[in-house]
PyMOL Python script that loads the backbone (N, CA, C, O; Angstrom):
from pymol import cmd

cmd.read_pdbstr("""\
ATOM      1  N   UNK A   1      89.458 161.865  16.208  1.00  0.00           N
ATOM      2  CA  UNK A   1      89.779 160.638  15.509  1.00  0.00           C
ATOM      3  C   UNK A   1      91.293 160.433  15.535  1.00  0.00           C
ATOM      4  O   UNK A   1      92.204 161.197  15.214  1.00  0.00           O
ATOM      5  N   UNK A   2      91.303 159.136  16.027  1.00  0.00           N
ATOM      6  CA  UNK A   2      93.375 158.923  15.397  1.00  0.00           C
ATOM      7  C   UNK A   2      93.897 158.498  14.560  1.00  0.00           C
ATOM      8  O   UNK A   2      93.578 157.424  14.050  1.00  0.00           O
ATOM      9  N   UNK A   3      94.559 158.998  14.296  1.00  0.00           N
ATOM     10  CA  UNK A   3      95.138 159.005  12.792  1.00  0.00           C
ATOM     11  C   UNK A   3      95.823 157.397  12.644  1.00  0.00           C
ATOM     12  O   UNK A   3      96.365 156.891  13.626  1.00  0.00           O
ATOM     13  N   UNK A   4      95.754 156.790  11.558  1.00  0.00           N
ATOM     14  CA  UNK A   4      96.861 155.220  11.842  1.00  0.00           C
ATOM     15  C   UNK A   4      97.951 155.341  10.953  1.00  0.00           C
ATOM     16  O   UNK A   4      97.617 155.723   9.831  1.00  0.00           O
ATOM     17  N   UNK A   5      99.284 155.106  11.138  1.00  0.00           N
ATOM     18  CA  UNK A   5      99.988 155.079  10.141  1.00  0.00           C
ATOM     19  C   UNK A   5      99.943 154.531   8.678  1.00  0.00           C
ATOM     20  O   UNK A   5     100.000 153.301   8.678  1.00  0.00           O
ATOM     21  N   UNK A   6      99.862 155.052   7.501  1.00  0.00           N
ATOM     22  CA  UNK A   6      99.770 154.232   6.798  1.00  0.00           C
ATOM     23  C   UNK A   6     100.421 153.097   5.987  1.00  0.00           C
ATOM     24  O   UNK A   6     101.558 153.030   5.520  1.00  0.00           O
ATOM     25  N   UNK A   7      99.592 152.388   5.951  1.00  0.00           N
ATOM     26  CA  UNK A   7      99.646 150.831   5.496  1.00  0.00           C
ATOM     27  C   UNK A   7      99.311 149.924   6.975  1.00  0.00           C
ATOM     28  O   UNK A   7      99.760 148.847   7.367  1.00  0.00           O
ATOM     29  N   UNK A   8      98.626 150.583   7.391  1.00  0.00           N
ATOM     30  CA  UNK A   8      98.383 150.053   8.816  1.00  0.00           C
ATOM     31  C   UNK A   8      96.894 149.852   9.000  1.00  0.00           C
ATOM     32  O   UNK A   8      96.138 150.584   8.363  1.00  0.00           O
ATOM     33  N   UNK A   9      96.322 148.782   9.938  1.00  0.00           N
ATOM     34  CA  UNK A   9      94.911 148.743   9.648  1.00  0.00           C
ATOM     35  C   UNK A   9      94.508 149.103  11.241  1.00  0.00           C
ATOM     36  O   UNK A   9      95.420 149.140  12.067  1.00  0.00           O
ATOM     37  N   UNK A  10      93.267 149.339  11.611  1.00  0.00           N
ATOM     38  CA  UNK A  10      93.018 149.644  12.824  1.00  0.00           C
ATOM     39  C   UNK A  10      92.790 147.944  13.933  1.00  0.00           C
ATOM     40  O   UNK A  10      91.903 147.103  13.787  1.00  0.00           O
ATOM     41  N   UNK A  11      93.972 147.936  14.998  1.00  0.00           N
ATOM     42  CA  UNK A  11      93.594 147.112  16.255  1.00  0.00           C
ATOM     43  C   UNK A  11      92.528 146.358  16.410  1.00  0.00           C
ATOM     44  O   UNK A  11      91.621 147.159  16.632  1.00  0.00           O
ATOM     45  N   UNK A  12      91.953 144.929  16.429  1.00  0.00           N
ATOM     46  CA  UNK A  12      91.070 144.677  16.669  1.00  0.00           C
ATOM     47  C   UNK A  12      90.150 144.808  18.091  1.00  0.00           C
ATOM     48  O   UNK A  12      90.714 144.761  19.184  1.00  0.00           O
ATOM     49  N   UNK A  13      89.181 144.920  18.012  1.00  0.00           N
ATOM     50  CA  UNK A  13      88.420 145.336  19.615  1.00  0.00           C
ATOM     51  C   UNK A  13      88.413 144.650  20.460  1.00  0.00           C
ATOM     52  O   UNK A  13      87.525 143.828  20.233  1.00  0.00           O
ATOM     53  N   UNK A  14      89.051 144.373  21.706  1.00  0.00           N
ATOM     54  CA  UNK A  14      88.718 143.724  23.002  1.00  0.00           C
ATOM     55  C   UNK A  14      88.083 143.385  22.946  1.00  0.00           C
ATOM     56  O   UNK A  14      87.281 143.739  22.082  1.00  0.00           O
ATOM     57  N   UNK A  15      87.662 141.822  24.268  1.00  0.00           N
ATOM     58  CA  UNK A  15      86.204 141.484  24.452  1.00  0.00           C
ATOM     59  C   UNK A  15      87.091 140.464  25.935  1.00  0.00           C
ATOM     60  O   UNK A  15      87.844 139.496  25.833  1.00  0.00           O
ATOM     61  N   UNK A  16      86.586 141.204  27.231  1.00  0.00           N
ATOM     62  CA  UNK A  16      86.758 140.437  28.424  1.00  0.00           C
ATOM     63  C   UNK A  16      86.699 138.632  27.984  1.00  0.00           C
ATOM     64  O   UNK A  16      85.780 138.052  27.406  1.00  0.00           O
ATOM     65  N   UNK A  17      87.629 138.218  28.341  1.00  0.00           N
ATOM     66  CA  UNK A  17      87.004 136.154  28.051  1.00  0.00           C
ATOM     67  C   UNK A  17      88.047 135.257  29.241  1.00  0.00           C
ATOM     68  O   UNK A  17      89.040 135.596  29.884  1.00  0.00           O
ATOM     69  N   UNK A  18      87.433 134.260  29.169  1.00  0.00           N
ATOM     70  CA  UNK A  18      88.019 133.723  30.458  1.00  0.00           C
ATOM     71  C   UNK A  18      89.049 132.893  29.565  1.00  0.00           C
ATOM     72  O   UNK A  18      88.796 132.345  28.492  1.00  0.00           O
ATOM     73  N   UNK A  19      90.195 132.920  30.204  1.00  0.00           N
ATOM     74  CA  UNK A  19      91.334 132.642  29.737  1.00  0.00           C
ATOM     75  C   UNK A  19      91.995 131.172  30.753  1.00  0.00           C
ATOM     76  O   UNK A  19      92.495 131.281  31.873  1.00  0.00           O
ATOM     77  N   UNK A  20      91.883 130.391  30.287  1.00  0.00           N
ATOM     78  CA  UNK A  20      92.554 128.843  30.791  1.00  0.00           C
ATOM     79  C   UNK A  20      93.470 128.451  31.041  1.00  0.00           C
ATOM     80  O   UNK A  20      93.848 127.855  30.033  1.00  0.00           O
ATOM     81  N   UNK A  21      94.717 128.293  32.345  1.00  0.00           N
ATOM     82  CA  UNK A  21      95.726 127.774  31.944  1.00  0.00           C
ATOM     83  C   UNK A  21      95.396 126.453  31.943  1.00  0.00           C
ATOM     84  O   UNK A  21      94.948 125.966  32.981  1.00  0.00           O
ATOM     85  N   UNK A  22      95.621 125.377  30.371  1.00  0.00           N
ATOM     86  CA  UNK A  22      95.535 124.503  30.786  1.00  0.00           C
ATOM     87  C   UNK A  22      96.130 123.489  30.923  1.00  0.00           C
ATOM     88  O   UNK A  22      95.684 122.353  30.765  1.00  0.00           O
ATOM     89  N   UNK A  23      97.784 123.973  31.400  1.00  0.00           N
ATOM     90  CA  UNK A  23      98.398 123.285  31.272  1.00  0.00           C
ATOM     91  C   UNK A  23      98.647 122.622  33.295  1.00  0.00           C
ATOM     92  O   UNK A  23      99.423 121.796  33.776  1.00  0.00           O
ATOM     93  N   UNK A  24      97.699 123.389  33.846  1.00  0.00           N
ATOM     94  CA  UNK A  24      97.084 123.453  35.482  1.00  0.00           C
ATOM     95  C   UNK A  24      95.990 122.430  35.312  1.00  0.00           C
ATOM     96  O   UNK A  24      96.116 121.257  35.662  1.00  0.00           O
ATOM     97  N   UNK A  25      94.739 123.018  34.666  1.00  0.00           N
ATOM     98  CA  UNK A  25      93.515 122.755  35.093  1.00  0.00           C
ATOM     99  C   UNK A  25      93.214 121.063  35.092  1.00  0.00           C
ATOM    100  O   UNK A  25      93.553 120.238  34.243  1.00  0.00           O
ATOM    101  N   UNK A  26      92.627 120.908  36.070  1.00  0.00           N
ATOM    102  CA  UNK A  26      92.344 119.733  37.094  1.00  0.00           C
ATOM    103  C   UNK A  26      91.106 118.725  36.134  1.00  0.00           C
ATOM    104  O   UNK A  26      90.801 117.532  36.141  1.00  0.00           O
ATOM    105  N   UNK A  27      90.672 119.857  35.413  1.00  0.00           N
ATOM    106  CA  UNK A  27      89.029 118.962  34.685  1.00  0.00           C
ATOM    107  C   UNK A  27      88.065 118.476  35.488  1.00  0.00           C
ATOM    108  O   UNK A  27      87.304 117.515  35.372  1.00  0.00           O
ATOM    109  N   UNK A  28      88.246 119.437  36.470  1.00  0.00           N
ATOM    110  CA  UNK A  28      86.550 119.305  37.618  1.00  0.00           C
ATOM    111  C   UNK A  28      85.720 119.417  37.370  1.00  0.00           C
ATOM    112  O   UNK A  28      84.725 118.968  37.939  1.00  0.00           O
ATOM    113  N   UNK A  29      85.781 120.321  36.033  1.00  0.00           N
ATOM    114  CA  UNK A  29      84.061 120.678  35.505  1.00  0.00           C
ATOM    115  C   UNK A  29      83.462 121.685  36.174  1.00  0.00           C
ATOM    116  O   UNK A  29      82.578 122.290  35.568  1.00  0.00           O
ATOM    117  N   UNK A  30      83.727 122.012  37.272  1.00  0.00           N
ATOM    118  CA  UNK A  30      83.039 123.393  37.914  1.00  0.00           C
ATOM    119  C   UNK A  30      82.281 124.835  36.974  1.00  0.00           C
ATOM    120  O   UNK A  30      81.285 125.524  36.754  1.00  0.00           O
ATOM    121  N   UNK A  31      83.708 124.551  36.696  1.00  0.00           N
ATOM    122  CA  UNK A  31      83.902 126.274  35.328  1.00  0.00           C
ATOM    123  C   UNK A  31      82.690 126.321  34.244  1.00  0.00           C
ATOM    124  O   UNK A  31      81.947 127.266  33.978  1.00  0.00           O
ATOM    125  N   UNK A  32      82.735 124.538  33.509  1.00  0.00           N
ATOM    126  CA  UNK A  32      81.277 124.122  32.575  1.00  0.00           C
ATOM    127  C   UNK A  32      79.822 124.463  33.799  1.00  0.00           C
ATOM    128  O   UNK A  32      78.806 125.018  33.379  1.00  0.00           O
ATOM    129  N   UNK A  33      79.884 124.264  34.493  1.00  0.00           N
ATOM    130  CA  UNK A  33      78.701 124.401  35.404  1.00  0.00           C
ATOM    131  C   UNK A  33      77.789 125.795  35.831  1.00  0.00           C
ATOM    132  O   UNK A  33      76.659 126.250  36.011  1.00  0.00           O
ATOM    133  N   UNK A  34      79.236 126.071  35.837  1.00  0.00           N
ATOM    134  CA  UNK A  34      79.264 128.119  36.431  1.00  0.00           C
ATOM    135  C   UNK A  34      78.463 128.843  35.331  1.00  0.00           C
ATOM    136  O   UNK A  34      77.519 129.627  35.431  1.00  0.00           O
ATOM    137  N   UNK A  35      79.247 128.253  34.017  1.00  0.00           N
ATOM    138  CA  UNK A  35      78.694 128.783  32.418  1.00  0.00           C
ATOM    139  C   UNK A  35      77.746 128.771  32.278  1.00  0.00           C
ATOM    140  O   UNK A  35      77.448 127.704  31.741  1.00  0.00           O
ATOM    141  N   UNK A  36      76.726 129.514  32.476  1.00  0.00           N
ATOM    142  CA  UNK A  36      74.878 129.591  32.270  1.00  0.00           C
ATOM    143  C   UNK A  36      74.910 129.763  30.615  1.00  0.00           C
ATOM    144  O   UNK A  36      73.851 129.474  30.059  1.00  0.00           O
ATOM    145  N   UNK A  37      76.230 130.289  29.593  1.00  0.00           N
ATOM    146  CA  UNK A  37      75.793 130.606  28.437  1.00  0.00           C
ATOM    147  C   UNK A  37      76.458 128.952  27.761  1.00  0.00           C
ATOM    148  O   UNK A  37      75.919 128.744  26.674  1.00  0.00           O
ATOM    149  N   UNK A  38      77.290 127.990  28.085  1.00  0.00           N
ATOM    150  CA  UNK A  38      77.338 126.917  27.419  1.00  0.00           C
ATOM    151  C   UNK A  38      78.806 127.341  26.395  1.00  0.00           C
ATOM    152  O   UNK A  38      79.069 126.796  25.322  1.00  0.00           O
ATOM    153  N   UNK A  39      79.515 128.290  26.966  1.00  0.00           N
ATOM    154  CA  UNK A  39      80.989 128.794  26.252  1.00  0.00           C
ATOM    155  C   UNK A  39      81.826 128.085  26.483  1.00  0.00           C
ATOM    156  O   UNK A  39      82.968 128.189  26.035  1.00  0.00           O
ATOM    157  N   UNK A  40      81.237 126.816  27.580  1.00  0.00           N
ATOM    158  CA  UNK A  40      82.979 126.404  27.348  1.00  0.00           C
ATOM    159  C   UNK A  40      82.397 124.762  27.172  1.00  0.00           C
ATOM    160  O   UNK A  40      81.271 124.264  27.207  1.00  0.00           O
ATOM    161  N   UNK A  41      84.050 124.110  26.927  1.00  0.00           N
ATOM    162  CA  UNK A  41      83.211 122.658  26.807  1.00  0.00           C
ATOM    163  C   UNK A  41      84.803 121.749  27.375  1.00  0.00           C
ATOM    164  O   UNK A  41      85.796 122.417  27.664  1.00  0.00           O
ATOM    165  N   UNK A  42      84.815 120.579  27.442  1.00  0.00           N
ATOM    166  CA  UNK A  42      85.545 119.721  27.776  1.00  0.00           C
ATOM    167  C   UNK A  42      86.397 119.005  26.563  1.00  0.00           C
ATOM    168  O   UNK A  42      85.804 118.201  25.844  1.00  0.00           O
ATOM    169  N   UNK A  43      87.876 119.315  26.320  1.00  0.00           N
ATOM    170  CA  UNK A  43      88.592 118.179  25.445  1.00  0.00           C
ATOM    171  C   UNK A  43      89.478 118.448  26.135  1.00  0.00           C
ATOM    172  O   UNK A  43      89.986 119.368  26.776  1.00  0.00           O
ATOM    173  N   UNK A  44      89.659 116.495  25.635  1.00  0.00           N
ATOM    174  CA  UNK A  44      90.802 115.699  26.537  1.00  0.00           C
ATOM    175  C   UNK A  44      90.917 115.862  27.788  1.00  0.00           C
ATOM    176  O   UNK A  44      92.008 115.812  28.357  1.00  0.00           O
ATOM    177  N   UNK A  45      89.503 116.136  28.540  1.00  0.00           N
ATOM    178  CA  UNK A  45      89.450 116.309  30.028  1.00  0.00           C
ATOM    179  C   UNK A  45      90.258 117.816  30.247  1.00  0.00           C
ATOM    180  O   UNK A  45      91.164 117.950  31.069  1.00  0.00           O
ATOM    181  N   UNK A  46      89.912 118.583  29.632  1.00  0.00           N
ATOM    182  CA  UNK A  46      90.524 120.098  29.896  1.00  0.00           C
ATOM    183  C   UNK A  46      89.589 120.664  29.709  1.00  0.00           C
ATOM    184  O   UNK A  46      88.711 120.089  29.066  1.00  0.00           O
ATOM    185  N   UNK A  47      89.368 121.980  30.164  1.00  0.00           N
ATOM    186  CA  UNK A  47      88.201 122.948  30.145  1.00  0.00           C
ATOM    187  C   UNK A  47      88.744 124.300  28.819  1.00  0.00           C
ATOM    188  O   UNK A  47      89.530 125.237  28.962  1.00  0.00           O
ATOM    189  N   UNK A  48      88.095 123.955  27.833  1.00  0.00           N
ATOM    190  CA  UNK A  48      87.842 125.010  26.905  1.00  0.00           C
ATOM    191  C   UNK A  48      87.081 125.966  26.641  1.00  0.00           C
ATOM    192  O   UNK A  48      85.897 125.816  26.941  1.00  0.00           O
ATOM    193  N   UNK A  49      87.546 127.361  25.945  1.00  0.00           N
ATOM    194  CA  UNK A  49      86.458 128.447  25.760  1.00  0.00           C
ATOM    195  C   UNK A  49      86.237 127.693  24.098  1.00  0.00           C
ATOM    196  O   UNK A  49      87.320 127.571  23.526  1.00  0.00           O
ATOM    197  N   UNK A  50      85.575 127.419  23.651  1.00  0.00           N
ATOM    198  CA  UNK A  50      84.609 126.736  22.361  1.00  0.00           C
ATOM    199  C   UNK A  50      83.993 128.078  21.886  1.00  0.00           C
ATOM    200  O   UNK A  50      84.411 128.490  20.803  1.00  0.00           O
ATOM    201  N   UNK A  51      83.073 128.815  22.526  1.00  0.00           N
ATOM    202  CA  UNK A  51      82.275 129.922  21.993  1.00  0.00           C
ATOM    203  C   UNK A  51      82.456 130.983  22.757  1.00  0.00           C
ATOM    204  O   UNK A  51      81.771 131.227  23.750  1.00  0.00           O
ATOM    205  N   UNK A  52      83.481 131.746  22.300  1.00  0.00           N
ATOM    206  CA  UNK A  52      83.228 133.165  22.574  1.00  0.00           C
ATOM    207  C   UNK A  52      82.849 134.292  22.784  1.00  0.00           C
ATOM    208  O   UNK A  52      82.965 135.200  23.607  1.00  0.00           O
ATOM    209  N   UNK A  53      81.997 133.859  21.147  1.00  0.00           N
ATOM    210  CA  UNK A  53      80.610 134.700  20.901  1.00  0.00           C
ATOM    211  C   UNK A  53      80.012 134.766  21.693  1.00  0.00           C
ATOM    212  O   UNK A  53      79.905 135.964  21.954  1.00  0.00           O
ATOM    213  N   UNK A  54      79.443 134.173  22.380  1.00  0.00           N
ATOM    214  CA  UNK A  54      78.491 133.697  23.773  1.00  0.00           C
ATOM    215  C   UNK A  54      78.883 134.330  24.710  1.00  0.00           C
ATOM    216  O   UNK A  54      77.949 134.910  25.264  1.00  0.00           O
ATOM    217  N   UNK A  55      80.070 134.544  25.276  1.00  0.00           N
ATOM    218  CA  UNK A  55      80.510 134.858  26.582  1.00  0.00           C
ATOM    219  C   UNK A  55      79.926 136.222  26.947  1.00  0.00           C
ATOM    220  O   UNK A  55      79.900 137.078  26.062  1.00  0.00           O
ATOM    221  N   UNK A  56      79.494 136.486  28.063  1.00  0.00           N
ATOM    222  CA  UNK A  56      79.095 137.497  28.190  1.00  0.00           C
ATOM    223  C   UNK A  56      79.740 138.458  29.667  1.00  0.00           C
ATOM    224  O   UNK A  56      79.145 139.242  30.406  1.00  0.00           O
ATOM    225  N   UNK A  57      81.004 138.045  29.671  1.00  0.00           N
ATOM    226  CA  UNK A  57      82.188 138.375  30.575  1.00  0.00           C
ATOM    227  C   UNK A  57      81.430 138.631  32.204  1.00  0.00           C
ATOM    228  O   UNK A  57      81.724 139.446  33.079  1.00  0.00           O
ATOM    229  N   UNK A  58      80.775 137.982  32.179  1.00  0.00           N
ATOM    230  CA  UNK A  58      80.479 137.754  33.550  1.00  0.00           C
ATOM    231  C   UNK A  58      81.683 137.150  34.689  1.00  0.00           C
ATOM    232  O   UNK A  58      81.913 137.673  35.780  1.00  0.00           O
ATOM    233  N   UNK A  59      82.247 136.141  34.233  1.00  0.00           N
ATOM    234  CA  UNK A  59      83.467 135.614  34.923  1.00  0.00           C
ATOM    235  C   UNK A  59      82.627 134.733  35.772  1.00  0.00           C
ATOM    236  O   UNK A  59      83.023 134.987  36.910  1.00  0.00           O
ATOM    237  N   UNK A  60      81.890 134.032  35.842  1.00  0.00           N
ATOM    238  CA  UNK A  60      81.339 132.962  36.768  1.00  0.00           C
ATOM    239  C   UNK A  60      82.089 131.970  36.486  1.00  0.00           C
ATOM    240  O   UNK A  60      81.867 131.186  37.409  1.00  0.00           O
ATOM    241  N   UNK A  61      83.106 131.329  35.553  1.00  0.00           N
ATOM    242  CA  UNK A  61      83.700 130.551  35.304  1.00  0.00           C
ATOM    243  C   UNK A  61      85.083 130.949  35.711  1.00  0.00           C
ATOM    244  O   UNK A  61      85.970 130.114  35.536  1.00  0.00           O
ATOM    245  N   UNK A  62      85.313 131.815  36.099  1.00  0.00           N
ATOM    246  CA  UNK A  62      86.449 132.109  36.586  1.00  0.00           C
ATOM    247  C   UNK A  62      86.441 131.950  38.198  1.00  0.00           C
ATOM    248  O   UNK A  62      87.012 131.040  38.798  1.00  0.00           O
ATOM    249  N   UNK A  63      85.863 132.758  38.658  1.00  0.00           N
ATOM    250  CA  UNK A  63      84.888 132.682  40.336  1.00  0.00           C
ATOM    251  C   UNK A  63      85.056 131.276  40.591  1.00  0.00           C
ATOM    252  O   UNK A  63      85.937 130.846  41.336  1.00  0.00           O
ATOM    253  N   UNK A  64      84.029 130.384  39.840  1.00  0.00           N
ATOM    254  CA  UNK A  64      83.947 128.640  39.986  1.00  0.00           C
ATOM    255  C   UNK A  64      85.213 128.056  39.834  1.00  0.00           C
ATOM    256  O   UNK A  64      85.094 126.879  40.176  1.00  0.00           O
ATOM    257  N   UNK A  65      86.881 128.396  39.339  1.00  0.00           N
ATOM    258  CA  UNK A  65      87.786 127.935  39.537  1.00  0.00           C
ATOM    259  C   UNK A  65      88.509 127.310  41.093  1.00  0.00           C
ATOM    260  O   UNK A  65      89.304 127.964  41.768  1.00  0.00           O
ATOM    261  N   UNK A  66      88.252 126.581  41.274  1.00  0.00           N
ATOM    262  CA  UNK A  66      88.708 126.477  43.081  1.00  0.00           C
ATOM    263  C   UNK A  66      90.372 126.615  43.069  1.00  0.00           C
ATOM    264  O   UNK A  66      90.952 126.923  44.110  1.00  0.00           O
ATOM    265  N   UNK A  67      90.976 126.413  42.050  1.00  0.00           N
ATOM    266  CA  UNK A  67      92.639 127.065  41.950  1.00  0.00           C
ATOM    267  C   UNK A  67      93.090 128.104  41.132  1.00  0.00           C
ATOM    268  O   UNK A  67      94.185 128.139  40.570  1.00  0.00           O
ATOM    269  N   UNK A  68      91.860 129.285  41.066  1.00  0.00           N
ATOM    270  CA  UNK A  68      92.235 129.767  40.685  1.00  0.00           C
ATOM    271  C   UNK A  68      92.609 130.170  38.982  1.00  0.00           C
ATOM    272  O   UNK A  68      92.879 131.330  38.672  1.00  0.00           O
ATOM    273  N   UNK A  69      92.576 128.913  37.847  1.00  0.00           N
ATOM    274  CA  UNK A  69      93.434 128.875  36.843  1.00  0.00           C
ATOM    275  C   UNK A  69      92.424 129.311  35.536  1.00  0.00           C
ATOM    276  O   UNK A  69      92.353 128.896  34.379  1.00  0.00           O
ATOM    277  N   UNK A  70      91.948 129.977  36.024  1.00  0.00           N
ATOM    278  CA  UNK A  70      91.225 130.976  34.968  1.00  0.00           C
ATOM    279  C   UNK A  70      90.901 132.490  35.171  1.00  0.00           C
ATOM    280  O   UNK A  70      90.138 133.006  35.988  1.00  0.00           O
ATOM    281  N   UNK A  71      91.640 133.035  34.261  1.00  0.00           N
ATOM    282  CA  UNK A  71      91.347 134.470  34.519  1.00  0.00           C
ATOM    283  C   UNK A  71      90.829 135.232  33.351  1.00  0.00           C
ATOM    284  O   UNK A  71      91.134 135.095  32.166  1.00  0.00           O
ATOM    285  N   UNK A  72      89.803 136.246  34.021  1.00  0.00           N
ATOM    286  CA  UNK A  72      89.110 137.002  33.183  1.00  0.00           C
ATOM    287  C   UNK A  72      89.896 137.884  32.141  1.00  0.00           C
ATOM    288  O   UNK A  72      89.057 138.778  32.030  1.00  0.00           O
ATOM    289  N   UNK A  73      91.064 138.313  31.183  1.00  0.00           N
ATOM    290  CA  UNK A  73      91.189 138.895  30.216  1.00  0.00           C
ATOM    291  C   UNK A  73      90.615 140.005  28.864  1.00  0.00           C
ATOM    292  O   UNK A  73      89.666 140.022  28.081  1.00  0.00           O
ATOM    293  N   UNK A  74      91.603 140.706  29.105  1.00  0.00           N
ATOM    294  CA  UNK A  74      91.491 141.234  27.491  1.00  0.00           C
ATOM    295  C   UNK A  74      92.005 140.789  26.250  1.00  0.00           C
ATOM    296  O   UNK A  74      93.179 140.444  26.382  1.00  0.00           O
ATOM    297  N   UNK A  75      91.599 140.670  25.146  1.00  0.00           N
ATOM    298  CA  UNK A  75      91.675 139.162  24.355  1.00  0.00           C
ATOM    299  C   UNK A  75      90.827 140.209  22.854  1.00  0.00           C
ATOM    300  O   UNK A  75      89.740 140.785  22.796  1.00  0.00           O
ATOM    301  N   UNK A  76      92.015 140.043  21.785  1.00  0.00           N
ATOM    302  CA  UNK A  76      91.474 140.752  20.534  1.00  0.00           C
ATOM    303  C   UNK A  76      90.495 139.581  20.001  1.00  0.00           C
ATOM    304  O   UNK A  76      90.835 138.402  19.910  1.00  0.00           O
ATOM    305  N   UNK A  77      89.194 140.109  19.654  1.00  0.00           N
ATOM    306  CA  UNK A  77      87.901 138.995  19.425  1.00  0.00           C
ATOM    307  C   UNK A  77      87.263 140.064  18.281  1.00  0.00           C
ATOM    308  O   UNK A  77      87.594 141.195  17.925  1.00  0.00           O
ATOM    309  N   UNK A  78      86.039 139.016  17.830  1.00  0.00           N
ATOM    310  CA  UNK A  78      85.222 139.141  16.681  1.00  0.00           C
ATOM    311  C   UNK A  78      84.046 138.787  17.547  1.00  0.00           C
ATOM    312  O   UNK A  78      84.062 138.147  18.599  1.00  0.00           O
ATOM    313  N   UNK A  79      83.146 139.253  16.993  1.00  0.00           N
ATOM    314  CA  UNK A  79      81.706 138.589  17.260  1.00  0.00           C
ATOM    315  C   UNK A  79      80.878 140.178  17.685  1.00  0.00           C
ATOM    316  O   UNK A  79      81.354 141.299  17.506  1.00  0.00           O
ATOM    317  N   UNK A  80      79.325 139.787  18.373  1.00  0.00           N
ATOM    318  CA  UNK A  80      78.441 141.003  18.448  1.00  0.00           C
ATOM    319  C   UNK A  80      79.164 141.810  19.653  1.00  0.00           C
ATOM    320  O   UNK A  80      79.742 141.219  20.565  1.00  0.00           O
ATOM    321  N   UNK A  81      79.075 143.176  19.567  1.00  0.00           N
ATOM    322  CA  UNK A  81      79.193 143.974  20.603  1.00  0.00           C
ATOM    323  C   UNK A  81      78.710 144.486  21.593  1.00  0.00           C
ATOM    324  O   UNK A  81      79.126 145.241  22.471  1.00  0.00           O
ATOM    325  N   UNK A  82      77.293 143.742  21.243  1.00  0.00           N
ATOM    326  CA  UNK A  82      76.207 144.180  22.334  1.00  0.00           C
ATOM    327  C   UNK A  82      76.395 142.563  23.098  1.00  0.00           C
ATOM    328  O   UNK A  82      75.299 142.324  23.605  1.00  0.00           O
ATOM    329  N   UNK A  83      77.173 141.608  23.315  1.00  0.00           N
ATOM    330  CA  UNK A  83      77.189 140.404  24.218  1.00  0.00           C
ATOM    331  C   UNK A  83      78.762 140.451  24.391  1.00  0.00           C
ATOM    332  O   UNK A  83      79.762 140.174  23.728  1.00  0.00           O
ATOM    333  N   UNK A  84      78.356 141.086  25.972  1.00  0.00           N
ATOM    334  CA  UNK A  84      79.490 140.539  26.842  1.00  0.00           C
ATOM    335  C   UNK A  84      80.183 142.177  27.059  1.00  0.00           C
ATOM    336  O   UNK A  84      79.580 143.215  26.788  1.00  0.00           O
ATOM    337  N   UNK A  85      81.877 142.071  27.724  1.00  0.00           N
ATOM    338  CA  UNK A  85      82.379 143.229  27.736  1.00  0.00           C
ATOM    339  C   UNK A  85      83.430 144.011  26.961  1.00  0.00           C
ATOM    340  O   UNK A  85      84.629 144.018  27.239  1.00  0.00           O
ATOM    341  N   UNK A  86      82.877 144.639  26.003  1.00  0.00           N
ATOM    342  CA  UNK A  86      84.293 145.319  24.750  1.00  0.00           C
ATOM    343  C   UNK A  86      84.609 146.524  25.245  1.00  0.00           C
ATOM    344  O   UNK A  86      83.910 147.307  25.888  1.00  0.00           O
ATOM    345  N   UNK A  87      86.175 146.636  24.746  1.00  0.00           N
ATOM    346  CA  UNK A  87      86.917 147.898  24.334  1.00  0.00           C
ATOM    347  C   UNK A  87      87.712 148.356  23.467  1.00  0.00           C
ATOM    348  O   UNK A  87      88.587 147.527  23.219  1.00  0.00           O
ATOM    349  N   UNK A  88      87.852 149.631  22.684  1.00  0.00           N
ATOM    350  CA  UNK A  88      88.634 149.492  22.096  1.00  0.00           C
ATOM    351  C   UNK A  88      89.971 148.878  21.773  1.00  0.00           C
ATOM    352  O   UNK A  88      90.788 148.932  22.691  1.00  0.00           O
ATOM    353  N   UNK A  89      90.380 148.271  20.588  1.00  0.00           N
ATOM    354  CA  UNK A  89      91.791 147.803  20.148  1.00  0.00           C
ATOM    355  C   UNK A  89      93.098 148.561  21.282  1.00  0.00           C
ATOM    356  O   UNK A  89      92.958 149.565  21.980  1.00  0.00           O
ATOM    357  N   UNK A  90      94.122 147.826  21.169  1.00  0.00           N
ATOM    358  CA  UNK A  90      95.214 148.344  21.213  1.00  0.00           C
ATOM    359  C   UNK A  90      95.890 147.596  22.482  1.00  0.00           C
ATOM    360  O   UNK A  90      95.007 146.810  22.827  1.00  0.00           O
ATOM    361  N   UNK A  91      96.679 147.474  23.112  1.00  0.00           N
ATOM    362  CA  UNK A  91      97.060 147.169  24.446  1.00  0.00           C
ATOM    363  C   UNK A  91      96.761 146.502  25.223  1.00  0.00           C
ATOM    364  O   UNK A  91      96.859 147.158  26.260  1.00  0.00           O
ATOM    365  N   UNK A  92      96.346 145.303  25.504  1.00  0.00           N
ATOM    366  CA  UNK A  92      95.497 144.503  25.745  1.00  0.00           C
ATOM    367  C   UNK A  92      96.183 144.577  28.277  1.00  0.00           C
ATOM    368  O   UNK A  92      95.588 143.879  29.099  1.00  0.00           O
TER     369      UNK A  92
END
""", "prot")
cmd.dss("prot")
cmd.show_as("cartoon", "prot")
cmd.util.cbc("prot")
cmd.orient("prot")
């Protein structure tokens, strides 16, 4: 076990998620298409992760980028641990 300094709380847990630049993305819609779980959605003609929870770090929405402008990440998250890909806190 590791010890945490105290007054310190433990790192929250990883969870792989597709990460948007969207200050790039084109709003082709591809990425919504790729999404078999319905995680991402469209504002202001930009492609958003909306549900996280959902993601199940497959990266098909990343793959379906034709420039590229989404990448799969480590990203401190909440939600179930049995959907999608976790790791422990710390270092992302």
């Amino acid at each position: 076990m590791k010890w945490l300094p105290f007054g310190t709380s433990p790192p929250e847990p990883l969870k792989k998620l597709p990460v948007i630049d969207r200050g790039l993305c084109t709003g082709c819609g591809l990425c919504l298409a790729a999404c078999t779980h319905g995680c991402l959605a469209f504002s202001w003609n930009l492609a958003n992760l909306v549900v996280p929870e959902c993601c199940t770090s497959e990266g098909h929405c990343a793959a379906s980028c034709p420039d590229g402008f989404i990448e799969m990440k480590w990203v401190a998250a909440k939600g179930e641990r049995g959907v999608g890909e976790w790791r422990e806190g710390g270092a992302a």
